[in-house]
C-alpha positions in Angstrom: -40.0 2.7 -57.3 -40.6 2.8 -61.2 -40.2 -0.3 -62.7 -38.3 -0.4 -66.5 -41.8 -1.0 -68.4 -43.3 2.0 -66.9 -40.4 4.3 -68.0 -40.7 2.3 -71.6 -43.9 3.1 -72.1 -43.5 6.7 -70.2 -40.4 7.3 -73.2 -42.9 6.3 -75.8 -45.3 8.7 -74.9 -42.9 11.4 -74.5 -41.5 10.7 -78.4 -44.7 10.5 -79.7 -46.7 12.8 -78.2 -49.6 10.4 -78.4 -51.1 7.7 -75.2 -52.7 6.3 -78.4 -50.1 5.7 -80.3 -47.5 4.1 -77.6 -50.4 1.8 -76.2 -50.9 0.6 -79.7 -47.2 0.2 -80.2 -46.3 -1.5 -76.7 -49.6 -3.3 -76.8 -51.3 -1.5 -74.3 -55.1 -0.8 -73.7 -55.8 2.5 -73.3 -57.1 2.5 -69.7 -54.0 0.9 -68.8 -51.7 3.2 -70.1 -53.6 6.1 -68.2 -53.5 4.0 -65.1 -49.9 3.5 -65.1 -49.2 7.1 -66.4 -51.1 8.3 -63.5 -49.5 6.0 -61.2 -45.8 7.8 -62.4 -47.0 11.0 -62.0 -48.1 10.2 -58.0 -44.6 9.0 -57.7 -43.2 12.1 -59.3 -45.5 14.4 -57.1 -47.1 16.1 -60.0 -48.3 16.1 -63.8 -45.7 15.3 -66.5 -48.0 15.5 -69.5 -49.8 18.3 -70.4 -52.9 17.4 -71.9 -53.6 19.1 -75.5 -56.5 18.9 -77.8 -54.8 16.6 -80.0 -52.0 14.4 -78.3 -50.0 15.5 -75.1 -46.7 17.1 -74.3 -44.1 17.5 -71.3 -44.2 19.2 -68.7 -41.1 20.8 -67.2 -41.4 18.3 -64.6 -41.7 15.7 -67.6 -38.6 16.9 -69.2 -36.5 16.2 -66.0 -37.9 12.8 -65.8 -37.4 12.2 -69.6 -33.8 12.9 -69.9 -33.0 10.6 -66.5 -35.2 8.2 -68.4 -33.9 8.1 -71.6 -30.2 7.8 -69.8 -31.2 4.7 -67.8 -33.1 3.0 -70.9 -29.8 3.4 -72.9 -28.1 2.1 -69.9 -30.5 -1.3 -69.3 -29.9 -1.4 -73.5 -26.6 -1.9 -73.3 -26.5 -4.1 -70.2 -29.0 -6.3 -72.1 -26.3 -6.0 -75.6 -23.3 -7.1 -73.0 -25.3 -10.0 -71.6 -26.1 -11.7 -74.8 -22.5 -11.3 -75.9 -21.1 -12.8 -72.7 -23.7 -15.7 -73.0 -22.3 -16.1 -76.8 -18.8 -16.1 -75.5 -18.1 -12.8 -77.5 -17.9 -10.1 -75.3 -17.6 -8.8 -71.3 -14.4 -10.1 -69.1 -13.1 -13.9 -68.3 -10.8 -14.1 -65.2 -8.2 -16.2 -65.6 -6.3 -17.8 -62.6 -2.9 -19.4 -63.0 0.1 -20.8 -60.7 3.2 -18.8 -61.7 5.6 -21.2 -63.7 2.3 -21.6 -66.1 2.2 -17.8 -66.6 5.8 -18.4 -68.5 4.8 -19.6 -71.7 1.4 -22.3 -71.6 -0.6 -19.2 -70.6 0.6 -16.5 -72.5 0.7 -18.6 -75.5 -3.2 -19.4 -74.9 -4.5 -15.6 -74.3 -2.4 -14.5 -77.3 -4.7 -17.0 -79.6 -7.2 -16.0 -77.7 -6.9 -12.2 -77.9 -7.3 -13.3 -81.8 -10.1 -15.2 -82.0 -12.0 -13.1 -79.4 -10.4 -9.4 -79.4 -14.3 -8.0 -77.7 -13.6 -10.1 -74.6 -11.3 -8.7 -71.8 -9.0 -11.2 -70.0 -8.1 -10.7 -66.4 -5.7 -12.3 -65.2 -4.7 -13.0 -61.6 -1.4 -15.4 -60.5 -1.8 -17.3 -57.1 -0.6 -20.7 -55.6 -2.9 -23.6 -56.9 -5.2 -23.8 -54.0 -5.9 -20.2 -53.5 -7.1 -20.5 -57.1 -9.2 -23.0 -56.1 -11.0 -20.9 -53.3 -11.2 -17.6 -55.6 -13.1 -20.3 -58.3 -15.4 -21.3 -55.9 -16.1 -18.4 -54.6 -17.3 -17.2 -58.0 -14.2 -15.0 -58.3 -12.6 -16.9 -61.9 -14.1 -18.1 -64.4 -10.9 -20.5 -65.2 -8.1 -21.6 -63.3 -4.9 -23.2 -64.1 -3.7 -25.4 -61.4 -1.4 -28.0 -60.9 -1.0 -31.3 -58.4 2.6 -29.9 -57.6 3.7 -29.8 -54.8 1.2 -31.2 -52.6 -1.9 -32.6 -54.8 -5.0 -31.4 -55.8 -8.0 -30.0 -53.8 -10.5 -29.4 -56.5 -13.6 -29.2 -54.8 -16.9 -29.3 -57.4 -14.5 -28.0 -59.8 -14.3 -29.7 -62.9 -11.0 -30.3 -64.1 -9.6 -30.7 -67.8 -5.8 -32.2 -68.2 -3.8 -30.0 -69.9 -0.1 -31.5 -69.7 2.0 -34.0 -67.6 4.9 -31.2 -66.9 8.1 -33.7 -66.1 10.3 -32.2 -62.8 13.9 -30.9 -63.6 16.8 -30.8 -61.1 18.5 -27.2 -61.3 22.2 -27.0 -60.5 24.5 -24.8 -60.6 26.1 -24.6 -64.1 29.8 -25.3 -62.4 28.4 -28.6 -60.4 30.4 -31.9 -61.3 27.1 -33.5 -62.4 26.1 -30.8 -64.5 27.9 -32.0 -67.4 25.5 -35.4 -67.1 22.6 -35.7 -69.6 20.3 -37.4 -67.3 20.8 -37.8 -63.7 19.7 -40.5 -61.1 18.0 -38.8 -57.8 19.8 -40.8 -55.3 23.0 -39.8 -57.0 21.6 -36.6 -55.6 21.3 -37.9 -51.6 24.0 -35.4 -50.1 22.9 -32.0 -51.8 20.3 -29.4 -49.7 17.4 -28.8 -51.5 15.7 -25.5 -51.7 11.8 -25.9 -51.7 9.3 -23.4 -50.7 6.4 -25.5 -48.5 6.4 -25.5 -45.0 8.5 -28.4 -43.5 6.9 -31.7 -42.8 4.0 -31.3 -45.7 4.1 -34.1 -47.9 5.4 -32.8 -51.6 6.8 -34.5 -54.8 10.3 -33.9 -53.8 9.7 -36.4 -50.2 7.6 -38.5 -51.9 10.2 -39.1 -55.0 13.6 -39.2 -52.5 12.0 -41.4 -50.4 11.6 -44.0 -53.4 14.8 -43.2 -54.0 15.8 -44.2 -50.8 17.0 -40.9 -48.8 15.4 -38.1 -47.2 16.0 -34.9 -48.5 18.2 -32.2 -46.4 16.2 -28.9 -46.4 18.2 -25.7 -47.9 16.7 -22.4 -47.6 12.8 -21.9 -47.7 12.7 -19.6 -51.0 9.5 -18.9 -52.9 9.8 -17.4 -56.0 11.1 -19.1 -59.0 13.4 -16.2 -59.7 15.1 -16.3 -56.1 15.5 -20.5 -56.0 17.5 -19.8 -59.0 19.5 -17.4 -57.3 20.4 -19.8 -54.2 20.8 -22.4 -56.7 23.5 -20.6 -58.9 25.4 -19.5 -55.8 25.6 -23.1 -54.2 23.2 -23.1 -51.7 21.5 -26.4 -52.8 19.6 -27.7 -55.5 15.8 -27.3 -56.5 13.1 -29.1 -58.8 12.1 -27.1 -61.9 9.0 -27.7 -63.9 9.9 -28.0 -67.3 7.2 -25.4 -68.0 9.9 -22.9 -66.5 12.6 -23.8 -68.8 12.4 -20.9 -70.6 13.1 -18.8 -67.5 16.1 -20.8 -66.3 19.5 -18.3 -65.6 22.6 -19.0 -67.5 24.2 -20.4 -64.8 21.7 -22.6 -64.0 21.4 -26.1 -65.8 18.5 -28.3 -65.6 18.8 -32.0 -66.2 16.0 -34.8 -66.6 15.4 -37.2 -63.8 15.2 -41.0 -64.0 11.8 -42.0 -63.0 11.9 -38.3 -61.7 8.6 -36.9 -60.5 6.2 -35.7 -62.8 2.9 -32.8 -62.0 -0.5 -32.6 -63.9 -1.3 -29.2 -64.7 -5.6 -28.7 -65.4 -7.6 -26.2 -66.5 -10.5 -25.6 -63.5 -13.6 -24.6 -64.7 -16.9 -23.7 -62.3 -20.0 -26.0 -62.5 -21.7 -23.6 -64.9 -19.0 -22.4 -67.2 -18.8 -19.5 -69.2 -19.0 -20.1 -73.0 -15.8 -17.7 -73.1 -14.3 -19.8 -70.3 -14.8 -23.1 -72.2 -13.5 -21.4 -75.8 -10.1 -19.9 -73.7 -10.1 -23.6 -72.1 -9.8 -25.1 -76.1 -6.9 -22.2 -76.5 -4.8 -23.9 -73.3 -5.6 -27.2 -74.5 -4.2 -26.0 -78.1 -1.2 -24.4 -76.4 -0.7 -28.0 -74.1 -0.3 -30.0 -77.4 2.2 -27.6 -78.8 4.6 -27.6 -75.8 4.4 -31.4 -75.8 5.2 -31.5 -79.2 8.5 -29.1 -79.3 9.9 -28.1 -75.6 11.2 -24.7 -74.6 15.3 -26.2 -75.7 13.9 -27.8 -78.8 13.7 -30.9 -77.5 10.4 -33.2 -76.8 8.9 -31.8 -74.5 8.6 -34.4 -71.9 12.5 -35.5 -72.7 11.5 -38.9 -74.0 
């Protein structure tokens, strides 16, 4: 194997035709740089300098090795220039992780600042349920995660967690529904609809949790995941489902959402590992940034939280 300080000093010599000269510029004695040369050229199987009367030169043999060398010193170079800007925050890749409905508008808003402040560093992002994200963190695979306690809590492992927003729950009806003319609905006015939920029946979620103080069980509708087919079901009848307000924004035309008294409310967090990036922590300041501005002015232009 040649190690990196051989193939330094091996590049010196090669540019300056001297061992003199790079043993007095890496700080080398002279013995030692002939020891290590000779050393290179047993792993090389033969002579790569050509001794002269004044200085040395390369060998074919030399040549070879030089151009590989010179390739993989530019290479370490420029690893070492990408490691000092991702430990200043200001360059290399941050992995974002985020459950959909915050991929609507409280992400988006926060990489678009980002992208600003910080157009050298590359975001990835990657859209999962809450605690996949949570695995993928631990497992080293994001740098940042956006997750929320909804539906079922939070398991956050070493994880430490920065409150973004409390996201107030919205029932979505049907825009011909006789309540959808209401301004604010009671939930156990609500007792006889189906509900359309995606978690596996019998785990304990906001929606069983918040009927039951109401005083009712909920009646299950269909088991639809995606935001963009509960609105579907919902339009068409088929029962009634809780919307984040951070979805607002995506809600169909003939869909209403309406604000809940003492409805349930989630807490969406930024997830950071125990040994943040710097570029995780500044794109963690842009979400909190974005956070205040949604509480401030909601997707319909009201307060956000519909106080």
């Amino acid at each position: 194997m040649i190690d990196t300080n051989t193939l330094r000093l091996f590049d010196e010599i090669a540019r300056s035709g001297s061992f003199t000269a790079a043993a007095e510029l890496l700080g080398y004695t002279q013995s030692a740089v002939s020891r290590r040369i000779a050393g290179l050229e047993r792993e090389a199987r033969g002579p790569l300098f050509e001794r002269l009367a004044r200085g040395v030169r390369l060998t074919p043999a030399g040549e070879a090795l030089h151009r590989h060398a010179t390739a993989v010193l530019d290479r370490l170079e420029r690893a070492e220039e990408d490691l000092a800007a991702i430990h200043a925050g200001l360059g290399g890749t941050v992995r974002v992780g985020a459950f959909a409905t915050a991929n609507i508008e409280l992400v988006p808003k926060a990489i678009r600042a980002y992208a600003t402040s910080r157009p050298q560093v590359r975001v990835r992002l990657t859209e999962a349920l809450s605690g996949r994200l949570f695995e993928r963190l631990g497992a080293g695979a994001l740098d940042v995660a956006v997750v929320s306690d909804y539906p079922s809590g939070l398991v956050s492992g070493d994880a430490e967690l920065v409150e973004l927003i409390e996201d107030q729950l919205l029932v979505a009806l049907p825009a011909d529904h006789p309540l959808a003319g209401r301004e604010r609905l009671d939930l156990a006015e609500l007792a006889g609809e189906s509900w359309i939920e995606a978690a596996p029946r019998g785990q304990p979620t906001q929606l069983l949790a918040a009927c039951a103080a109401a005083g009712f069980t909920p009646r299950s509708g269909p088991r639809v995941a995606e935001w963009s087919g509960k609105f579907g079901f919902v339009a068409a009848g088929l029962g009634l489902t809780l919307v984040p307000r951070l979805a607002a924004r995506a809600v169909p035309a003939d869909v209403v959402t309406r604000p809940l008294t003492r409805g349930p409310v989630r807490r969406v967090y930024a997830a950071l590992p125990e040994r943040p990036l710097p570029a995780a922590l500044e794109l963690v300041a842009e979400l909190e940034r974005a956070a205040a501005g949604l509480r401030e002015q909601g997707p319909d232009g009201s307060d956000f939280l519909g106080q």
